[in-house]
N, C-alpha and C positions, 0 to 999 in steps of 0.2 A: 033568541032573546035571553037577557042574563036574568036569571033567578034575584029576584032582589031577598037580601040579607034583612033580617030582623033586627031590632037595634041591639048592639052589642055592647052600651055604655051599663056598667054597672053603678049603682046608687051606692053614694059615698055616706055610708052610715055612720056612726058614731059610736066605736063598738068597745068593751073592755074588756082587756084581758088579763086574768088572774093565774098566776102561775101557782097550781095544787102541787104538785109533787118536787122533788128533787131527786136525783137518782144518780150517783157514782156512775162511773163508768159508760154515761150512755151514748148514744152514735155522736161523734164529730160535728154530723150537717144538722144533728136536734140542736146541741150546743149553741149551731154559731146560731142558728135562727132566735133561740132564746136570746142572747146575748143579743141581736138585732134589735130585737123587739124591746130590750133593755128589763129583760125576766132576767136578773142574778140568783134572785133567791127566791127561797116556799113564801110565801103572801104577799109576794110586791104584783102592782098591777098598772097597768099604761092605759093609754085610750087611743086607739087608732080607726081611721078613715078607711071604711073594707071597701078598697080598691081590689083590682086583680091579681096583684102582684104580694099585698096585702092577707087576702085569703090564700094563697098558697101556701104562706110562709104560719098561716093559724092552722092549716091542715096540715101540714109536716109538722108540728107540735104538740096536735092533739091528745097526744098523750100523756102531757105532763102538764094541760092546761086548762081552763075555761072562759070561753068567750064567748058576748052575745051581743046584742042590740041594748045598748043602754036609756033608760028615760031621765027625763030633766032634771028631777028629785035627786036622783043618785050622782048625777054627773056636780048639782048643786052641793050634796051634801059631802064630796068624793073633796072638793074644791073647797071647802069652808074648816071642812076636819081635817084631812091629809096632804094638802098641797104646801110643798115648801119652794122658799124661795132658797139662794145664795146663803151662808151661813145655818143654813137650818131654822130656821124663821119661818112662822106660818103666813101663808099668803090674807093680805090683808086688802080691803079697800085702797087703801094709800098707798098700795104697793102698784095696782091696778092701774087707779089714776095717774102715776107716774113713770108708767111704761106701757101706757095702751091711750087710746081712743075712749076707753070704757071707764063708767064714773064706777062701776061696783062689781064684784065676783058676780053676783044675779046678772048681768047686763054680759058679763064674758061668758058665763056659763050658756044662756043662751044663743048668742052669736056662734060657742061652740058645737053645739047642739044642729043648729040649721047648716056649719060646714062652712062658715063665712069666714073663720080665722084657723087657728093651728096652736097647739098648744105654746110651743117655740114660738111663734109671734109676743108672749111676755119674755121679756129681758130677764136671766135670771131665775127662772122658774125651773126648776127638775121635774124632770117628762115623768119619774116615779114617783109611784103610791105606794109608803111600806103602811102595810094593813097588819090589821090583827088577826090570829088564826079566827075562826066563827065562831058565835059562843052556841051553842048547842051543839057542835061540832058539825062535819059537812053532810051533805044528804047522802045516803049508801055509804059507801066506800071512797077511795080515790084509787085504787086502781082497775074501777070500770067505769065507763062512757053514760054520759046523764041516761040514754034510752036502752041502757043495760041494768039500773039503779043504780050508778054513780055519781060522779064529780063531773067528769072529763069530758073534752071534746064541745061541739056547738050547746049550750046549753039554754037557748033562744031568752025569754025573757026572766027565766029563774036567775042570771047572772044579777037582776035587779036587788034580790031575794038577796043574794048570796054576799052580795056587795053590803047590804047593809047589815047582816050578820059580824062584818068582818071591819069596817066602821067604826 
């Protein structure tokens, strides 16, 4: 009798990722994954869908990043402040209504949040967030892991915290 398998689908969260450090010289394969994930620089930040292939690529990074599970507010407030379109132009309702289904940012932000669209689904939209360094500056250090008293590595729901520090 075949042993039945437990389900292997992982939950397509909605996660952000904040690139803390930069560092001259470092491995090749840290590089390209950065450069994947579209981390050029210290305070830009993406939002990606933790798939399997997904989470590999935030754990071969850990060490010059932080990522977590994002809530609604921030992913609203990430989109209202920091999103730019073509030209460098802040993303606008009008911009929404004329390259989506969606009558407002609140309505995409949402639909993004449940996993229903993709950022790339707006025409025009840059997949980066260049942020602001935090203003109280980051929690510990940044070159140790959040459950070391750092920055770095999964940092579950403080990335909410951290996000609107840097906002």
């Amino acid at each position: 009798m075949a042993k039945e398998k437990g389900s292997t689908k992982t939950e397509n969260k909605l996660m952000l990722v904040i690139r803390v450090r930069g560092a001259p010289h470092m491995n090749y394969k840290i590089h390209d994954t950065l450069k994947m994930l579209r981390l050029n620089k210290v305070n830009h930040a993406s939002l990606v869908f933790a798939d399997k292939s997904m989470m590999g690529m935030l754990r071969r990074a850990k060490d010059y990043i932080a990522y977590g599970e994002v809530d609604k507010e921030t992913v609203l407030k990430l989109l209202n402040n920091r999103a730019l379109v073509k030209g460098n132009l802040p993303l606008t309702d009008k911009h929404i209504k004329k390259h989506s289904k969606f009558t407002s940012v609140k309505a995409f932000a949402d639909a993004l949040i449940s996993g229903e669209v993709k950022l790339n689904d707006i025409n025009e939209l840059k997949p980066v967030f260049r942020l602001h360094p935090p203003i109280g500056g980051h929690r510990g250090t940044v070159k140790k892991h959040y459950h070391a008293g750092g920055t770095l590595g999964h940092v579950g729901e403080f990335i909410n915290v951290l996000a609107s520090k840097m906002i």
